[in-house]
C-alpha positions as a printed Julia matrix, in Angstrom:
67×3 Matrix{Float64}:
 130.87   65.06  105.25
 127.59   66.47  106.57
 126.23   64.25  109.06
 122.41   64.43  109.37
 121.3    62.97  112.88
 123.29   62.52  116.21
 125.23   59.75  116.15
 128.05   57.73  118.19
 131.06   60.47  117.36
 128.77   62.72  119.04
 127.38   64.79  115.66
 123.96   66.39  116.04
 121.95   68.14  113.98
 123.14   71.71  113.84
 123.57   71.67  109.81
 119.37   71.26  109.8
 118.9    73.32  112.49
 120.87   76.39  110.93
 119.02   75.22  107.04
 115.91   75.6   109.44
 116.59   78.77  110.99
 117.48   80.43  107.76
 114.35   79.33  105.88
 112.48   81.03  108.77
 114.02   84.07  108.22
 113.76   83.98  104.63
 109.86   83.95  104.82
 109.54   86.19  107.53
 111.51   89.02  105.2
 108.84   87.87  102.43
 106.19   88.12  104.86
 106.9    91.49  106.25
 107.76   92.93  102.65
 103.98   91.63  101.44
 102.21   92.9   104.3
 103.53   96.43  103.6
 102.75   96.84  100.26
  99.54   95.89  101.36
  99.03   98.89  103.72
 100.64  101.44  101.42
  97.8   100.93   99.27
  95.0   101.17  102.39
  93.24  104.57  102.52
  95.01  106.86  105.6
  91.72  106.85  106.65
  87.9   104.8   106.73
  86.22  107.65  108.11
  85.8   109.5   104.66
  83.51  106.12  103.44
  79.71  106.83  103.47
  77.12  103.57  103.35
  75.86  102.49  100.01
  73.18  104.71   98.65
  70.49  102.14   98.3
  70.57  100.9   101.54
  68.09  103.3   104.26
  70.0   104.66  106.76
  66.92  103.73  109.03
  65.82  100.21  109.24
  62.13  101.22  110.16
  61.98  103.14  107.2
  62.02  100.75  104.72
  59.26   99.52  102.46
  58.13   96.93  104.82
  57.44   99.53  107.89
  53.61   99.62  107.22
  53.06   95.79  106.87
């Protein structure tokens, strides 16, 4: 018989604890295994991006620089 809280024969509650314990681990495997397939599919690299084309590369020289 699984006893749930401590009680007067001196039971406590290592069956939860362990349950507890094991779902941890369970979604820290699920965790790690998610977050890895997420960086296998980041570029090596974000050096290689260049900035949108239709943005200036110069603020001042934008169409509002003479106004």
């Amino acid at each position: 018989m699984i006893l749930l809280a401590a009680g007067d024969d001196g039971v406590s509650a290592g069956y939860i604890g362990l349950l507890i314990v094991l779902l941890l681990g369970v979604a820290t495997a699920l965790l790690i295994r998610n977050m890895n397939a997420r960086l296998k599919r980041l570029p090596r690299s974000f050096d290689e991006v260049s900035p949108p084309e239709d943005e200036p590369d110069d603020p001042a020289s934008g169409p509002s620089a003479g106004a």
